[in-house]
DSSP file (Angstrom, degrees, kcal/mol; ACC not computed):
  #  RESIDUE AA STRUCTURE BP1 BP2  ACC     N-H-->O    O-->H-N    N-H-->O    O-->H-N    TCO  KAPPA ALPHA  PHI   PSI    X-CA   Y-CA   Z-CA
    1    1 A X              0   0    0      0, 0.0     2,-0.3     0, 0.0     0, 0.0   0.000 360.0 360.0 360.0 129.8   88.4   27.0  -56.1
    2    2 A X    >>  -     0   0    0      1,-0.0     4,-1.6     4,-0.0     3,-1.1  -0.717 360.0 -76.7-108.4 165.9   89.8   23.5  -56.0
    3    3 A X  T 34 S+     0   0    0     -2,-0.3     4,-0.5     1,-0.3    -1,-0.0   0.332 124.2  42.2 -32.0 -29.9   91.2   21.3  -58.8
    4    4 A X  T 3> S+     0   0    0      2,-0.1     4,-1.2     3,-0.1    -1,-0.3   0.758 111.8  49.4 -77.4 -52.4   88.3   20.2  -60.2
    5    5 A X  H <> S+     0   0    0     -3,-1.1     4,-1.0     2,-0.2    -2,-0.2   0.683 113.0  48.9 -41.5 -41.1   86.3   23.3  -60.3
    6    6 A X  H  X S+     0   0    0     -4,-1.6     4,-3.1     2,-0.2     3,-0.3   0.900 111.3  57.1 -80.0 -45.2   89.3   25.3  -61.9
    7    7 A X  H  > S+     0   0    0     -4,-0.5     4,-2.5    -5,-0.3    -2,-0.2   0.927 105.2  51.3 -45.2 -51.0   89.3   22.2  -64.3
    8    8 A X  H  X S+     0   0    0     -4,-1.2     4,-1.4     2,-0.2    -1,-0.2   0.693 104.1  48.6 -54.5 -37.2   86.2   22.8  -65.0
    9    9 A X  H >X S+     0   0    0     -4,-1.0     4,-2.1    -3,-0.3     3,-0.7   0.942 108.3  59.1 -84.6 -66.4   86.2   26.5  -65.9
   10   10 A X  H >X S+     0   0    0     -4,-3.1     3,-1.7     1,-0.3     4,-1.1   0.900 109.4  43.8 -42.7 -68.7   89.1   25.8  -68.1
   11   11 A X  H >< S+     0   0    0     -4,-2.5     3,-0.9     1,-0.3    -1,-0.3   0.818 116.0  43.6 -57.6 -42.9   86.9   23.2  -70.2
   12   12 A X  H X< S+     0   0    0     -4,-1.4     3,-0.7    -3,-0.7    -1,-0.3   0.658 106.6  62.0 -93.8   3.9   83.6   25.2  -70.6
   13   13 A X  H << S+     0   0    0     -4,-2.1    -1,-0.2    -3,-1.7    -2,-0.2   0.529 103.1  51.1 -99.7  22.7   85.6   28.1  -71.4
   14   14 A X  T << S+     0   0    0     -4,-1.1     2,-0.3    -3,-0.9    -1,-0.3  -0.216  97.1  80.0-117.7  55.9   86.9   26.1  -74.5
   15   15 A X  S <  S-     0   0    0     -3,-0.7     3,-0.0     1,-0.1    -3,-0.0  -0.826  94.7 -97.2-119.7 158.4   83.6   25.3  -75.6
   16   16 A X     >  -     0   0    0     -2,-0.3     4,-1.9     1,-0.1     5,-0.2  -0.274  47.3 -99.7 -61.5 165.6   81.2   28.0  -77.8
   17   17 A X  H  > S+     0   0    0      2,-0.1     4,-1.9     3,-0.1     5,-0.3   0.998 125.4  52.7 -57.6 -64.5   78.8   29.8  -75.7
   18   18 A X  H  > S+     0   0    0      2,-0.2     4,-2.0     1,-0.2     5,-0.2   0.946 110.6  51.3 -60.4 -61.6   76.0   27.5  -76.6
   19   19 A X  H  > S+     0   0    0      1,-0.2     4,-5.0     2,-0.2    -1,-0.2   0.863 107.7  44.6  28.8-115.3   78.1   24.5  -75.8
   20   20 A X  H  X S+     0   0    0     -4,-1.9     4,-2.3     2,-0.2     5,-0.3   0.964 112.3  54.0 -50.0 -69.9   79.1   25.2  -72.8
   21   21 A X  H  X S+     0   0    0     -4,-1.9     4,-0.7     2,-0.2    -2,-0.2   0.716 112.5  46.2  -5.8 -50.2   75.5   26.4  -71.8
   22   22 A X  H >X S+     0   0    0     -4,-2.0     3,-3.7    -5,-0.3     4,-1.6   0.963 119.1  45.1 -73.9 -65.0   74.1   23.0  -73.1
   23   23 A X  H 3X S+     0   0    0     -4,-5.0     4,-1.0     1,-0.3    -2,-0.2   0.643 113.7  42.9 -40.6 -36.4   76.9   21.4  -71.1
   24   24 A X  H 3X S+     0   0    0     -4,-2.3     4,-1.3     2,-0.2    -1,-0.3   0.767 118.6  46.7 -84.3 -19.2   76.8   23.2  -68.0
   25   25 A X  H X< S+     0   0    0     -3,-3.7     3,-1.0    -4,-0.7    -2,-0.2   0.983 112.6  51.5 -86.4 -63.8   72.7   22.9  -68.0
   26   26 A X  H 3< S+     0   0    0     -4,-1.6    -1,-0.2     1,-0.2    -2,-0.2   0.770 116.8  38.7 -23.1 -52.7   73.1   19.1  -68.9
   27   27 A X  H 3< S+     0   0    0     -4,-1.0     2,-0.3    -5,-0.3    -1,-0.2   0.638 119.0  38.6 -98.2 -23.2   75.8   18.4  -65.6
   28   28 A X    <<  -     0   0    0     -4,-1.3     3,-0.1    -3,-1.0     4,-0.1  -0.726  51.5-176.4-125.9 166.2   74.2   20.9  -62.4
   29   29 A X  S    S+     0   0    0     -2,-0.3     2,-0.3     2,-0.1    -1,-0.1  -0.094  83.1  54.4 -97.4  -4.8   70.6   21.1  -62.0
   30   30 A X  S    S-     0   0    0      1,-0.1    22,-0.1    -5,-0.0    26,-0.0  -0.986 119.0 -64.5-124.3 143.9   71.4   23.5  -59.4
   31   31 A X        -     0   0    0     -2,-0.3     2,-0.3    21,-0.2    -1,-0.1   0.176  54.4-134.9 -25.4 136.9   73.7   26.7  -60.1
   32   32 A X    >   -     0   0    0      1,-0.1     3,-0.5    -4,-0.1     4,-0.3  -0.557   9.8-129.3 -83.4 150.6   77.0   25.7  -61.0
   33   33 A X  G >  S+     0   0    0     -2,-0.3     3,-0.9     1,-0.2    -1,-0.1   0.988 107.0  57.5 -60.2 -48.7   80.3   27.4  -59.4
   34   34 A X  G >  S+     0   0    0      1,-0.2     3,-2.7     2,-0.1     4,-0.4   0.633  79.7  93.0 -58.9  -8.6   81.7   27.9  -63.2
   35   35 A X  G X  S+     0   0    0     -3,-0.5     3,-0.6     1,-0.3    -1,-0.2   0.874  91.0  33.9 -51.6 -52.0   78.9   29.8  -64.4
   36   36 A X  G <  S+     0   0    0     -3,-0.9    -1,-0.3    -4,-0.3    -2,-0.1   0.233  96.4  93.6 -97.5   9.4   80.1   33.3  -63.9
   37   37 A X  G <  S+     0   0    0     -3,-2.7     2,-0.3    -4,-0.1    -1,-0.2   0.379  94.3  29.4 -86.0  -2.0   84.0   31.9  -64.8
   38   38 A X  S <  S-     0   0    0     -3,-0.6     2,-0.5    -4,-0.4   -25,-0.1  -0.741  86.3 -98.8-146.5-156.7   83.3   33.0  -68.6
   39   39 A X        -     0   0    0     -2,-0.3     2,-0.3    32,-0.0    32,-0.1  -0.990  35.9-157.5-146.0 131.2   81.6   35.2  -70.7
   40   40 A X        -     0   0    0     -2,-0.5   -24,-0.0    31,-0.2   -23,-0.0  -0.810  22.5-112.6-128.7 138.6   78.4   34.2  -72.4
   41   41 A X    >>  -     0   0    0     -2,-0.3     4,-4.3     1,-0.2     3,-1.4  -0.153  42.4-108.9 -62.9 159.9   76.6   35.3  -75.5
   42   42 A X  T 34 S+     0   0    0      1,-0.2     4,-0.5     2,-0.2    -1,-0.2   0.692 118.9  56.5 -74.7   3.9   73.1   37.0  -74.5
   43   43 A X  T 34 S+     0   0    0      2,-0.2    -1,-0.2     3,-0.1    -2,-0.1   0.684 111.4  46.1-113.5  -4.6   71.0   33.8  -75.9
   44   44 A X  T <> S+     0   0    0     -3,-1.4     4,-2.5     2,-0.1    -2,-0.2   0.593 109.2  51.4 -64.5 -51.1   73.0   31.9  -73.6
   45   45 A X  H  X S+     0   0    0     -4,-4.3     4,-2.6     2,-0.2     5,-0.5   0.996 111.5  48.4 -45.2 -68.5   72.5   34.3  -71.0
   46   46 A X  H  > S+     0   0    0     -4,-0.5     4,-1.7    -5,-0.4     5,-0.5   0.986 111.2  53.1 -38.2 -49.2   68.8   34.0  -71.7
   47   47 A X  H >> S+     0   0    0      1,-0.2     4,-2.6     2,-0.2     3,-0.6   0.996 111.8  39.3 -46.7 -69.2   69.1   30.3  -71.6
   48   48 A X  H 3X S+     0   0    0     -4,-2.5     4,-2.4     1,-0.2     5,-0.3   0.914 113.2  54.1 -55.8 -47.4   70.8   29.9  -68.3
   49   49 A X  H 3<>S+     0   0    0     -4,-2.6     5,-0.5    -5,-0.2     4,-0.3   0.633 114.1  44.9 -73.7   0.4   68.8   32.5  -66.6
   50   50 A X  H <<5S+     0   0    0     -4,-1.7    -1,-0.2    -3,-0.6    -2,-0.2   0.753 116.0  44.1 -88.3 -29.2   65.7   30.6  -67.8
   51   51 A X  H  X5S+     0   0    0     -4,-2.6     4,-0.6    -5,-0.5    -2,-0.2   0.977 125.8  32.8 -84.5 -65.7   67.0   27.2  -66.9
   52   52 A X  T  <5S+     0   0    0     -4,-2.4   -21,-0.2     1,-0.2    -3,-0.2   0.475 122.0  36.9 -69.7  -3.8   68.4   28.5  -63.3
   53   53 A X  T >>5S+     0   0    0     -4,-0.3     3,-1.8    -5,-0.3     4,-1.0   0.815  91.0  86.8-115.7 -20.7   66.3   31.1  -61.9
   54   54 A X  T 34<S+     0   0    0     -5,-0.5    -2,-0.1     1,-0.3    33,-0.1   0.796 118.8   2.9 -16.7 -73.1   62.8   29.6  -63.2
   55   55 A X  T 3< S+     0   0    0     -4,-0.6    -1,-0.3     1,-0.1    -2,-0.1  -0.053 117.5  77.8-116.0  21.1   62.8   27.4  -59.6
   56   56 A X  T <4  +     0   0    0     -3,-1.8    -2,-0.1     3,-0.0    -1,-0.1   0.466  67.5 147.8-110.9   0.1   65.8   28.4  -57.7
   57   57 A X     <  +     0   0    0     -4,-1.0    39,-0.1     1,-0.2     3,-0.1  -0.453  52.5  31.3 -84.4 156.2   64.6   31.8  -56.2
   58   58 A X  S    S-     0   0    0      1,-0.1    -1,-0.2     3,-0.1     2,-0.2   0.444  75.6-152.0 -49.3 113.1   65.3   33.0  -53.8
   59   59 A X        -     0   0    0      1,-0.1    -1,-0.1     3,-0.1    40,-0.1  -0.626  19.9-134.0 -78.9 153.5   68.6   31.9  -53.1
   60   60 A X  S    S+     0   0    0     -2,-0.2     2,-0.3    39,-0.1    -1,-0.1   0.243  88.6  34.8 -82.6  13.3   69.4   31.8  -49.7
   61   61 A X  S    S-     0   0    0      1,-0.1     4,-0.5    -3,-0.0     3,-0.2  -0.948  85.8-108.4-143.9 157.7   73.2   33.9  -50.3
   62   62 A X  S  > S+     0   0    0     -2,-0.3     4,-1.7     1,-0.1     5,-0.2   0.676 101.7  89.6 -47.9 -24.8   74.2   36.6  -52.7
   63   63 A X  H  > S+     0   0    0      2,-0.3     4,-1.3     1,-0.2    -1,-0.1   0.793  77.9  52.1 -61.8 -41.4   76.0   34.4  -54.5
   64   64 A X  H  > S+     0   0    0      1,-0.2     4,-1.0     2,-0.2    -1,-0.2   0.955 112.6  52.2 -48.5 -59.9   73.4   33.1  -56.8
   65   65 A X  H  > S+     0   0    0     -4,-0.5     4,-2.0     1,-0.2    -2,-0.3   0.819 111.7  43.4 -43.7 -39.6   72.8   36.7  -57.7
   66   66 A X  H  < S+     0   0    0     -4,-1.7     4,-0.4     2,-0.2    -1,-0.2   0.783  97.5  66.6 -90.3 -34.8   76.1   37.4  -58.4
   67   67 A X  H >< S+     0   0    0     -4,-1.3     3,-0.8    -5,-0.2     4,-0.3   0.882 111.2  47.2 -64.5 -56.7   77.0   34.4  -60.4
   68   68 A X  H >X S+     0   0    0     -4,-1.0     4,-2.2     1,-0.3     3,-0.9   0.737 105.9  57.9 -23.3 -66.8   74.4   36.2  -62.6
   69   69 A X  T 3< S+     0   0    0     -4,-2.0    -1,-0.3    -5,-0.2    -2,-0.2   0.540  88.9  65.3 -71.5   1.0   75.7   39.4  -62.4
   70   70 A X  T <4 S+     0   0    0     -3,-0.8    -1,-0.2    -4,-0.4    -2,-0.2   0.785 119.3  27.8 -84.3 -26.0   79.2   39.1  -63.6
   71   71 A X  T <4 S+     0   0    0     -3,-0.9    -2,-0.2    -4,-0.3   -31,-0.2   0.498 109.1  89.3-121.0 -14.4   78.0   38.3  -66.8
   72   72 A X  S  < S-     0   0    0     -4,-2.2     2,-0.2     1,-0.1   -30,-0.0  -0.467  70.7-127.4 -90.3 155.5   74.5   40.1  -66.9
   73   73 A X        -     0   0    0     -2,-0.2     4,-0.4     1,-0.1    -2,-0.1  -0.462  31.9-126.4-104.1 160.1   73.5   43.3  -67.9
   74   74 A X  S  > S+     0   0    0     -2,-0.2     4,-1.2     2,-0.2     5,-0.1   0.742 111.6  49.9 -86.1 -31.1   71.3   44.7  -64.5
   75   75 A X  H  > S+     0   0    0      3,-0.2     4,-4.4     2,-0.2     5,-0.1   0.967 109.5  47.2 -72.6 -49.3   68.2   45.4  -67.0
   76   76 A X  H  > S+     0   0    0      2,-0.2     4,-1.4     3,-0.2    -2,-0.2   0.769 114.8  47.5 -77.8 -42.1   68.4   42.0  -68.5
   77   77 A X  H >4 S+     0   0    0     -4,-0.4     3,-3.8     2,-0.2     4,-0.2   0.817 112.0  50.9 -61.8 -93.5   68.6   40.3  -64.6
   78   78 A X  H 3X S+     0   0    0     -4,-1.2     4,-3.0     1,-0.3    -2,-0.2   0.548 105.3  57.9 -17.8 -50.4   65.8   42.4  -63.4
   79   79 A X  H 3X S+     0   0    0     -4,-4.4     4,-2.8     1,-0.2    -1,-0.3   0.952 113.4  37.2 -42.6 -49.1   63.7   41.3  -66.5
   80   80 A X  H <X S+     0   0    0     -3,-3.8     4,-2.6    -4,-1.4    -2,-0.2   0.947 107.5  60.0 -83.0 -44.8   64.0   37.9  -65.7
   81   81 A X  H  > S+     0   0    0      2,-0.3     4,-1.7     3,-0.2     3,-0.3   0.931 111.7  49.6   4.5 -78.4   63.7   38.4  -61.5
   82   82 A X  H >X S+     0   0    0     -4,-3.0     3,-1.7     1,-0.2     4,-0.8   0.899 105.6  57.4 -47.3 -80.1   59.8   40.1  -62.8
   83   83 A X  H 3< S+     0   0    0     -4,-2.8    -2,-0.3     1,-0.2    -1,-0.2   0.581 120.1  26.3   2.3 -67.4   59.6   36.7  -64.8
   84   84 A X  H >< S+     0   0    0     -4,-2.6     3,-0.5    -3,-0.3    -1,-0.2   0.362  96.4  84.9 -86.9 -22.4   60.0   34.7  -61.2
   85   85 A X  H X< S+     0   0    0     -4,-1.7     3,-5.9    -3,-1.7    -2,-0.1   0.961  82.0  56.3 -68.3 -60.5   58.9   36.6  -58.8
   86   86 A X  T 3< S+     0   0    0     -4,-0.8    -1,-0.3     1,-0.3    -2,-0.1   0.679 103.6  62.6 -57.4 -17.2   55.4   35.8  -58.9
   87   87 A X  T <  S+     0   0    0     -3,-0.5     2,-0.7   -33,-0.1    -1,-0.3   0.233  81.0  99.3 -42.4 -10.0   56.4   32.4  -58.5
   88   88 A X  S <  S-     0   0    0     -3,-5.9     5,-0.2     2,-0.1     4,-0.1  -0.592  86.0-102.5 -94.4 147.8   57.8   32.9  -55.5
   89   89 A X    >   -     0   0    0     -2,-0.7     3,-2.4     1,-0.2     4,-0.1  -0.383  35.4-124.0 -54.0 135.7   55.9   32.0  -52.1
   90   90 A X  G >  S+     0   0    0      1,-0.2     3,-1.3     2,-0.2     4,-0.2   0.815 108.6  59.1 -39.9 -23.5   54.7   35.3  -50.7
   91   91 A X  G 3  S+     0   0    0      1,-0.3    -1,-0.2     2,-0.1    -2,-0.1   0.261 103.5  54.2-112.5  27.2   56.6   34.7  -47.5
   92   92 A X  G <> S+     0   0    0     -3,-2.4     4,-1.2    -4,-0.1    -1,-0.3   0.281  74.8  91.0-141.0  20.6   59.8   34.4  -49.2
   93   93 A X  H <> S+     0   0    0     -3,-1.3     4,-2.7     2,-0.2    -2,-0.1   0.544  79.9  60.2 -81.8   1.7   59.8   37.2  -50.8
   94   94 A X  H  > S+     0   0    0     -4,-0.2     4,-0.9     2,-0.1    -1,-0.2   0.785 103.2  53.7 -68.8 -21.9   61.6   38.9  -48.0
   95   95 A X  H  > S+     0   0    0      1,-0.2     4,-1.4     2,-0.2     3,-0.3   0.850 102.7  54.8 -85.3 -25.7   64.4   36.7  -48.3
   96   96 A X  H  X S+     0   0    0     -4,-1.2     4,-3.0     1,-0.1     5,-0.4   0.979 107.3  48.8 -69.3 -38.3   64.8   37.3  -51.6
   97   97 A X  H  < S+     0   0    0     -4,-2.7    -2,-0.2     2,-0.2     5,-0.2   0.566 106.9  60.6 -47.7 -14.5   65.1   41.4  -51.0
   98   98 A X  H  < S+     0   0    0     -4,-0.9     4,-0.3    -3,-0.3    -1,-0.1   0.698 116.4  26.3 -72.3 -26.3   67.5   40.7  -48.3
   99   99 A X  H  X S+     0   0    0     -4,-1.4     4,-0.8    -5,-0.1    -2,-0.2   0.931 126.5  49.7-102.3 -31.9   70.2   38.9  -50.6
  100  100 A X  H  X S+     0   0    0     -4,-3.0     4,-3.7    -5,-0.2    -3,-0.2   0.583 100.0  58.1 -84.8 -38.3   69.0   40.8  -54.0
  101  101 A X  H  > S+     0   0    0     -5,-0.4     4,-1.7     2,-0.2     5,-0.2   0.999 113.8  35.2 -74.3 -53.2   68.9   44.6  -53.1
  102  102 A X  H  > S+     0   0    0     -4,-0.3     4,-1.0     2,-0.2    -2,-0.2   0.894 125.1  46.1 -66.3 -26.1   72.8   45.1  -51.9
  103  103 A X  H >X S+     0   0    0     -4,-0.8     4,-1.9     2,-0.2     3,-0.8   0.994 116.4  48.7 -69.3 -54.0   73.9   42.4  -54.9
  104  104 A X  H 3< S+     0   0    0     -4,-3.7     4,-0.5     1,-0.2    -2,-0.2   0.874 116.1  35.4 -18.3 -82.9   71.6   44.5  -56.8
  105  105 A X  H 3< S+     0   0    0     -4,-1.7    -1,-0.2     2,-0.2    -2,-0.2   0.496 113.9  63.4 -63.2 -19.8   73.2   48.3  -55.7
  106  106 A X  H << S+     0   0    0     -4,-1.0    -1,-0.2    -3,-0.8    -3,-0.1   0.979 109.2  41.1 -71.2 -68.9   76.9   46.6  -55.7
  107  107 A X  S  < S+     0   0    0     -4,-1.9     2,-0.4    -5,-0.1    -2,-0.2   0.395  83.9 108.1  -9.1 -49.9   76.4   46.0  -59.1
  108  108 A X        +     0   0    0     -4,-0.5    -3,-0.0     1,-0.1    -4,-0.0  -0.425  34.5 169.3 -70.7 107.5   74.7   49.1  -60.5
  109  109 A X        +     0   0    0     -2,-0.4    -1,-0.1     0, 0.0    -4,-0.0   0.819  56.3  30.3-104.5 -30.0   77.2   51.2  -62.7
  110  110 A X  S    S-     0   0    0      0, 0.0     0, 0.0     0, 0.0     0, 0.0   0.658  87.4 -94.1-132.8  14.2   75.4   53.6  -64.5
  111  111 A X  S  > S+     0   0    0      0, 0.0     4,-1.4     0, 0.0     5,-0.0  -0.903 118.3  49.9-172.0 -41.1   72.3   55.7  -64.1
  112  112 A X  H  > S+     0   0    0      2,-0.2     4,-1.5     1,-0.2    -4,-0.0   0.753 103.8  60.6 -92.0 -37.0   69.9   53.6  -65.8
  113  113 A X  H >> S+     0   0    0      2,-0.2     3,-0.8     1,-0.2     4,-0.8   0.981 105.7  50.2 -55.8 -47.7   71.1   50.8  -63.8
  114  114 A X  H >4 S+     0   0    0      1,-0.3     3,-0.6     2,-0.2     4,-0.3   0.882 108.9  50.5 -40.6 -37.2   70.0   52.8  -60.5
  115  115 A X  H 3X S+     0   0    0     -4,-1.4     4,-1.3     1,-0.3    -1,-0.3   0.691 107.4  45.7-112.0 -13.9   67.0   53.5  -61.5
  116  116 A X  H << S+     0   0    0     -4,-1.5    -1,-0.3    -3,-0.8    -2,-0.2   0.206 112.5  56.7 -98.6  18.2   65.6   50.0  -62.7
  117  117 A X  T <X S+     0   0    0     -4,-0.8     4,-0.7    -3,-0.6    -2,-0.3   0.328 109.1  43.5-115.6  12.1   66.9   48.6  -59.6
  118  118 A X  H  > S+     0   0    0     -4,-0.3     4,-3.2     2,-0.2    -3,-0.2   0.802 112.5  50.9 -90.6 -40.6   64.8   51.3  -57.3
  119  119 A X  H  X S+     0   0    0     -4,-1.3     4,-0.6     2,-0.2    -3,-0.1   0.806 118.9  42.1 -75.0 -20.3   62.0   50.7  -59.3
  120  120 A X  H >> S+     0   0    0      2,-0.2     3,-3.1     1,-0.1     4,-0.6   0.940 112.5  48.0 -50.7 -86.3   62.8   46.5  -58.6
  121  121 A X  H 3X S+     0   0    0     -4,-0.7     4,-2.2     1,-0.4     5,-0.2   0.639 116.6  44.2-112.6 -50.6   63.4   46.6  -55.6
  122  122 A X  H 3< S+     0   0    0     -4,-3.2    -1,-0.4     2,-0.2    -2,-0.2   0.730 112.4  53.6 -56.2 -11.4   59.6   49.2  -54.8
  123  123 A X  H <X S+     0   0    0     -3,-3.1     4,-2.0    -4,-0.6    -2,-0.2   0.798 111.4  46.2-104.0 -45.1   57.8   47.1  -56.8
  124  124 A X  H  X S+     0   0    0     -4,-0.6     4,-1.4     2,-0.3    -2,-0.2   0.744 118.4  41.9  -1.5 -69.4   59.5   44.3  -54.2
  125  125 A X  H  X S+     0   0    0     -4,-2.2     4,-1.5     1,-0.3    -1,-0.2   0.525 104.7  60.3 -84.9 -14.0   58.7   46.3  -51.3
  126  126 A X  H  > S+     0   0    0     -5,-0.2     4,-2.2     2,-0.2     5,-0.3   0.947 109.4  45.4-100.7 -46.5   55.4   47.2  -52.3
  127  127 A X  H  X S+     0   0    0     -4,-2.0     4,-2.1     2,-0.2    -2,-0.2   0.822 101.4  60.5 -63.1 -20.8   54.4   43.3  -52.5
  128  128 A X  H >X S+     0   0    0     -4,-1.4     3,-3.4     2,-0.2     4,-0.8   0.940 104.0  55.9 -66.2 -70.9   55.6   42.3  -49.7
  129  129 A X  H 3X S+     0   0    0     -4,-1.5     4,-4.3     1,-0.3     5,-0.2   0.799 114.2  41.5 -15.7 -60.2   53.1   45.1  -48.0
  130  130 A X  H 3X S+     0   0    0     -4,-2.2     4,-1.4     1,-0.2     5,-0.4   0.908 106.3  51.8 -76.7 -19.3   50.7   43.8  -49.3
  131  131 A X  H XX S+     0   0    0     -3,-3.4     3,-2.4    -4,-2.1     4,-1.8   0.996 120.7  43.4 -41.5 -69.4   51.4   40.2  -48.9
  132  132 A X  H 3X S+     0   0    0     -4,-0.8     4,-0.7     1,-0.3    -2,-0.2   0.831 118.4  47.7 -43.8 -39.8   51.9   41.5  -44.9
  133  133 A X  H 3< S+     0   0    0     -4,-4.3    -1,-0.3    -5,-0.3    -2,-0.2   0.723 106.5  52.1 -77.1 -15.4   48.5   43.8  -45.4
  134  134 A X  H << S+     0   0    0     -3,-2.4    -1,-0.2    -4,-1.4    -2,-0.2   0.515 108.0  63.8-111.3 -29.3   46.3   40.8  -47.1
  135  135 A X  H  <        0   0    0     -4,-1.8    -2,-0.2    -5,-0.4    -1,-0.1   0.833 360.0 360.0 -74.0 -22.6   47.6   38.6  -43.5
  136  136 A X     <        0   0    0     -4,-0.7    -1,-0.2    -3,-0.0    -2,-0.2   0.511 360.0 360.0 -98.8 360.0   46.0   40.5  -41.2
């Protein structure tokens, strides 16, 4: 993190959640580094994941994913993930299962997580089949 960045996390974590939210949505159009540097009420969470995952999926790293997760509940990602997915080009929805399933499973702390990221992550697997089955 360099001098600026760090600056930066300092400042939106002295703002409210909505604030900071407006502020950080207002300054990136694409994910910000600071995002996952504070802890956000869940109608800021909503917010952000509405404003950033709407047109950014797939990301091409975990790191988008993750930025997400620090501060996100795994049900509450996943919701929005179903949201977006159908937006996504068919022929990129491998790339999003490549960076999404281990960020997923890293993640996953309790029981209930597991099991609405197996049922993601088939639901996943099962469009890409068909994507693949609908090509030939």
């Amino acid at each position: 993190m360099d001098i600026n960045q760090r600056d930066e996390c300092v400042y939106i974590r002295s703002l409210s959640s909505l604030d900071a939210a407006e502020w950080v949505m207002r300054k990136y159009r694409t994910l910000p580094y600071c995002l996952s540097h504070r802890s956000w009420k869940k109608a800021e969470q909503i917010r952000l994941a509405q404003f950033y995952l709407k047109n950014s999926l797939p990301f091409v790293s975990e790191d988008g994913y993750e930025a997400f997760l620090h501060f996100m509940s795994i049900p509450l990602f996943i919701k929005f993930l179903r949201e977006f997915v159908p937006n996504i080009e068919p022929t990129r929805l491998g790339l999003l299962l490549y960076y999404v399933e281990p960020t997923l499973n890293k993640f996953s702390k309790t029981e209930k997580d597991e099991y609405v990221v197996s049922e993601f992550i088939q639901d996943l697997k099962n469009m890409i089949s068909e994507n693949t089955d609908s090509q030939v």
